[in-house]
VEXVEX-739995 format. One record per residue: residue number from 1; residue in three letters; x, y, z of N, C-alpha, C in turn. Coordinates in Angstrom, 3 decimals, m for minus. Atoms other than C-alpha are relative to their C-alpha. Layout:
+-----+-----+----------+----------+----------+----------+----------+----------+----------+----------+----------+
!   i !  aa !      n_X !      n_Y !      n_Z !     ca_X !     ca_Y !     ca_Z !      c_X !      c_Y !      c_Z !
+-----+-----+----------+----------+----------+----------+----------+----------+----------+----------+----------+
! NUM ! ALA !        X !        Y !        Z !        X !        Y !        Z !        X !        Y !        Z !
...
+-----+-----+----------+----------+----------+----------+----------+----------+----------+----------+----------+
% end
This chain:
+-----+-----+----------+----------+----------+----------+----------+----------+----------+----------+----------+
!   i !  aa !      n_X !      n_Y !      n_Z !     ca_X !     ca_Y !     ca_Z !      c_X !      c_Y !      c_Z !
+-----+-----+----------+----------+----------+----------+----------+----------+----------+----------+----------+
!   1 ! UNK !   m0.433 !   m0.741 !   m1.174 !  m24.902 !    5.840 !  m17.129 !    1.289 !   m0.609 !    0.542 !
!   2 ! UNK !   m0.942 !    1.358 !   m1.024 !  m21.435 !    5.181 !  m15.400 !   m0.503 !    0.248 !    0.757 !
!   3 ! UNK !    0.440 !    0.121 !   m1.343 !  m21.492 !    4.132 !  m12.017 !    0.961 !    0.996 !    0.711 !
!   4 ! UNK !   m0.831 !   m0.625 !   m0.898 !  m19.811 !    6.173 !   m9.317 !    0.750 !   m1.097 !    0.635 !
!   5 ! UNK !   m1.220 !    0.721 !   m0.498 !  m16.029 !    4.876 !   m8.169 !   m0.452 !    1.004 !    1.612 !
!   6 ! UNK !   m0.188 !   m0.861 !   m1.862 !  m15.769 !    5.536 !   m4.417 !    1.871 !    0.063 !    0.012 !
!   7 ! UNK !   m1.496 !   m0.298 !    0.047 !  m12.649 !    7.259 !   m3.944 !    0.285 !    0.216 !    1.929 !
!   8 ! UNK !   m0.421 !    0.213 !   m1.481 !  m10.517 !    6.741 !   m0.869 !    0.371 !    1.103 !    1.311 !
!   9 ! UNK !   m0.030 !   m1.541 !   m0.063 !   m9.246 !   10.500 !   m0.560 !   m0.703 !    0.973 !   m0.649 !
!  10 ! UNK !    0.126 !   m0.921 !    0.892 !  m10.705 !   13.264 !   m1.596 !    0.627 !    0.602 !   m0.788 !
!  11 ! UNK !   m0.376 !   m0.591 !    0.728 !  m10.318 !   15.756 !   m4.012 !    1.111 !    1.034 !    0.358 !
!  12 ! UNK !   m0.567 !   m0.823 !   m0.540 !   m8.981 !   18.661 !   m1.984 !    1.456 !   m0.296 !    0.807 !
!  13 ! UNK !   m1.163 !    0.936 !   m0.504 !   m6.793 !   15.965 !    0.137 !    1.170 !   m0.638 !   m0.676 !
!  14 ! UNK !   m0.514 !    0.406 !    0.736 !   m5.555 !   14.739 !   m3.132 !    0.847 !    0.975 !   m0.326 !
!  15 ! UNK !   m0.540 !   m1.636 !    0.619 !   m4.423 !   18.293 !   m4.106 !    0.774 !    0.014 !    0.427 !
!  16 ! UNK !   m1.222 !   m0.273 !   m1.135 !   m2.528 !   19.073 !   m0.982 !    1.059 !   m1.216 !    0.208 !
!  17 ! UNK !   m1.137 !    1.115 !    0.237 !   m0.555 !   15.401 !   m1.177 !    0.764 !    0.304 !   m1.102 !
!  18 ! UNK !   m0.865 !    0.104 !    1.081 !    0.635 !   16.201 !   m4.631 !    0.236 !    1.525 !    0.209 !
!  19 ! UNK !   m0.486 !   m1.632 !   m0.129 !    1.617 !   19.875 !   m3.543 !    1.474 !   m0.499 !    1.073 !
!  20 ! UNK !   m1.187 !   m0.065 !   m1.466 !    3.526 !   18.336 !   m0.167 !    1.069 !   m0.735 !   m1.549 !
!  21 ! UNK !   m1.307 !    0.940 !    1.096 !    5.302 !   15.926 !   m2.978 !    0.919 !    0.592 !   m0.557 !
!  22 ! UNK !   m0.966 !   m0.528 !    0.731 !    6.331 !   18.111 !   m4.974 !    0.493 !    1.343 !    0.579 !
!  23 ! UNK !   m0.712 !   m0.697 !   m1.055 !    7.553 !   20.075 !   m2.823 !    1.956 !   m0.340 !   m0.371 !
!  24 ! UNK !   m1.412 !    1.193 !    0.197 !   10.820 !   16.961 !   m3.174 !    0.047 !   m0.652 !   m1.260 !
!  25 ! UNK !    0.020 !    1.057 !    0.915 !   10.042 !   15.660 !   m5.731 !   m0.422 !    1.035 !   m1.498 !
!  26 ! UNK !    0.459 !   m1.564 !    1.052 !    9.878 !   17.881 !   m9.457 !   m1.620 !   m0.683 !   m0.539 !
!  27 ! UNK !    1.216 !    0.648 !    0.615 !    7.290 !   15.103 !  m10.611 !   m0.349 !   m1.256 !    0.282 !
!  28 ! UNK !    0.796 !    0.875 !    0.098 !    4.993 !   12.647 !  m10.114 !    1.283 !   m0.967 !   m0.034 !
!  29 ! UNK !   m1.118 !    0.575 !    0.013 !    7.306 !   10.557 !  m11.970 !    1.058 !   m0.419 !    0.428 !
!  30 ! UNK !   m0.552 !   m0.404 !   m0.414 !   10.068 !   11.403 !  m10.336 !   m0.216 !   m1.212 !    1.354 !
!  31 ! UNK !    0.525 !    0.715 !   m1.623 !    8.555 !    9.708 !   m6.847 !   m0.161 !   m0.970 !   m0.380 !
!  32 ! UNK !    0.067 !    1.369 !    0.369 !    7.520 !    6.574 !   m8.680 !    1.345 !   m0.705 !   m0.064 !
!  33 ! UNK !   m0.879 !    0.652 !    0.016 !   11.065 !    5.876 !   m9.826 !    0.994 !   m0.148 !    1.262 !
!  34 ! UNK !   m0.972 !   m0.032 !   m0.671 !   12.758 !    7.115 !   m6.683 !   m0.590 !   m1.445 !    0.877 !
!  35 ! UNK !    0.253 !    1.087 !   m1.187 !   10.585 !    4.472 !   m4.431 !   m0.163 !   m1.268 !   m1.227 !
!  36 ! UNK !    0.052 !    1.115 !    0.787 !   10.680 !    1.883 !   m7.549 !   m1.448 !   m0.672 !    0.071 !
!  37 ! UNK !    1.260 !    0.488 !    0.083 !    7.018 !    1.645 !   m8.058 !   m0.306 !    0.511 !   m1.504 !
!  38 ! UNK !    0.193 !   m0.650 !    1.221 !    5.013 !    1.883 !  m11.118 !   m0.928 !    1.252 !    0.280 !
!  39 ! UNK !    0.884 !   m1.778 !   m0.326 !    3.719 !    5.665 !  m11.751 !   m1.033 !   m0.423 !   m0.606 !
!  40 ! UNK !    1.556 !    0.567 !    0.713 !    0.113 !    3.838 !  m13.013 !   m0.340 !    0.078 !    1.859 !
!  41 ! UNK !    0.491 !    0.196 !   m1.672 !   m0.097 !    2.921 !   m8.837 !    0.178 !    0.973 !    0.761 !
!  42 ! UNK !   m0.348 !   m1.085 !   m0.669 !    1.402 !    5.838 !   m7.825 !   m0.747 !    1.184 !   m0.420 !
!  43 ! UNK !    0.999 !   m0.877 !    0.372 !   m1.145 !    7.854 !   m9.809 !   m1.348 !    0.019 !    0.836 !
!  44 ! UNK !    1.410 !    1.238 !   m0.492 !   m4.013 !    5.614 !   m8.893 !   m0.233 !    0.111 !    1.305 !
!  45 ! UNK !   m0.089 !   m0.286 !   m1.826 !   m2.755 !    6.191 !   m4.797 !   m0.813 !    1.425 !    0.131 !
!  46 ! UNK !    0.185 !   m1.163 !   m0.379 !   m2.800 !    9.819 !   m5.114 !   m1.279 !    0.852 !   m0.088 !
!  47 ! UNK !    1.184 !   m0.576 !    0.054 !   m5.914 !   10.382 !   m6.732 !   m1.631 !   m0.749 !    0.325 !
!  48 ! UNK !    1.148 !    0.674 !   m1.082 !   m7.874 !    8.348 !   m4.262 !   m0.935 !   m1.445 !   m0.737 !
!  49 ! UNK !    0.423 !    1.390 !    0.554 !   m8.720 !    5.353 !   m6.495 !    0.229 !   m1.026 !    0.678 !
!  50 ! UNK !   m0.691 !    1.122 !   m1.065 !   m6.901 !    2.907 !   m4.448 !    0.344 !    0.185 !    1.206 !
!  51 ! UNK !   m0.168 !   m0.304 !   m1.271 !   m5.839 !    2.486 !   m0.980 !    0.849 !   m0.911 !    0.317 !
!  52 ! UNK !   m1.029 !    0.792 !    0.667 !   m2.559 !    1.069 !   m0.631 !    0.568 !    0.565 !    1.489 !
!  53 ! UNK !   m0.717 !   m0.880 !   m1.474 !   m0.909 !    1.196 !    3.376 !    1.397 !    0.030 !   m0.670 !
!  54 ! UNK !   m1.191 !    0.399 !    0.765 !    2.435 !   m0.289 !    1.661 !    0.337 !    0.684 !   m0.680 !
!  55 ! UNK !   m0.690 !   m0.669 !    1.302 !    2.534 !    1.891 !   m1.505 !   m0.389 !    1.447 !    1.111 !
!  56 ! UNK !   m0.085 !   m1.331 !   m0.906 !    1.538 !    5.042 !    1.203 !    0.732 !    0.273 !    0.782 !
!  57 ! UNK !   m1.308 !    0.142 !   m0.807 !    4.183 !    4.431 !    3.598 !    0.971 !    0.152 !   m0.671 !
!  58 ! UNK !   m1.398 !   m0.446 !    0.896 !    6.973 !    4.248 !    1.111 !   m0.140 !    1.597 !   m0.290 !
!  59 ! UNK !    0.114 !   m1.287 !    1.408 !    5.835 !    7.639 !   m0.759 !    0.040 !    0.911 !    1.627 !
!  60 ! UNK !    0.353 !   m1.273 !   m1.067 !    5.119 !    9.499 !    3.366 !    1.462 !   m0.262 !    0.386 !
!  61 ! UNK !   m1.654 !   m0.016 !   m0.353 !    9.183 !    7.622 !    4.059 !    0.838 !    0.945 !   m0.982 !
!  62 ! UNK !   m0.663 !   m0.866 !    0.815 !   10.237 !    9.512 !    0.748 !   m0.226 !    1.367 !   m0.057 !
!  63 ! UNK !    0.328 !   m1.500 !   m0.137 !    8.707 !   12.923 !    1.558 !    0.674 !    0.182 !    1.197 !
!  64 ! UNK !   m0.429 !   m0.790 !   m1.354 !    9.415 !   12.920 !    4.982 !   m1.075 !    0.416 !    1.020 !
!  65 ! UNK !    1.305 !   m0.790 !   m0.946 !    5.776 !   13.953 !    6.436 !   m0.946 !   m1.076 !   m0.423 !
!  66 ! UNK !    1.439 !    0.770 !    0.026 !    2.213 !   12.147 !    7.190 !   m0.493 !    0.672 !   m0.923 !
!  67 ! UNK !    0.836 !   m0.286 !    0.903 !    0.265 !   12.422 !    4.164 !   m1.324 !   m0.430 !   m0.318 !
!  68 ! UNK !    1.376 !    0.655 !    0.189 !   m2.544 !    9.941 !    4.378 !   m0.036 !   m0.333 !    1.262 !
!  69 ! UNK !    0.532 !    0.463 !   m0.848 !   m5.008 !    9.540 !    6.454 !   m0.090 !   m1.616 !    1.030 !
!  70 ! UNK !    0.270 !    0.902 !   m0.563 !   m4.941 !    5.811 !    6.898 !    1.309 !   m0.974 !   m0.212 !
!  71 ! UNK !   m1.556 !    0.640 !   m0.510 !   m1.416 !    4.574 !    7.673 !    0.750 !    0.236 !    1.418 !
!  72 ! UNK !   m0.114 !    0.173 !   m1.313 !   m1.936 !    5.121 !   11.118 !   m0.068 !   m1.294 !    0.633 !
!  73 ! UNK !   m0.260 !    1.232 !   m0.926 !   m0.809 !    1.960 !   13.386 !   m0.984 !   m0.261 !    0.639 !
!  74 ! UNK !    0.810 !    0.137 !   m1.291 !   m3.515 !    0.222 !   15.463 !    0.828 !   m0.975 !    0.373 !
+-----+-----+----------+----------+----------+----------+----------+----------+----------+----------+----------+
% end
């Protein structure tokens, strides 16, 4: 049996981030090299595997709009 990964975003949440993206961006790709990250982490962000304030902040400064939930300031 695998085990269940707990993912950070959902599915549906995941969707609509890589819709706002590419919106600016033609690809995936594309966003990794412009903020100089690797597109393995920048995959890994989007589809809720990881949870990254640092690698989410760069990618919501290169769109232009709030995209994740948890890169709000306390």
């Amino acid at each position: 049996m695998i085990p269940q990964c707990r993912r950070f975003i959902g599915k549906r949440q995941s969707k609509k981030i890589k819709d706002a993206i590419r919106k600016k961006f033609p690809t995936i790709k594309a966003l990794a090299e412009h903020i100089n990250e690797p597109p393995s982490h920048v995959y890994s962000l989007l589809n809720g595997y990881t949870a990254s304030r640092r690698l989410a902040r760069k990618i919501e400064k290169a769109v232009g709009e709030k995209l994740f939930p948890y890169t709000e300031e306390k």
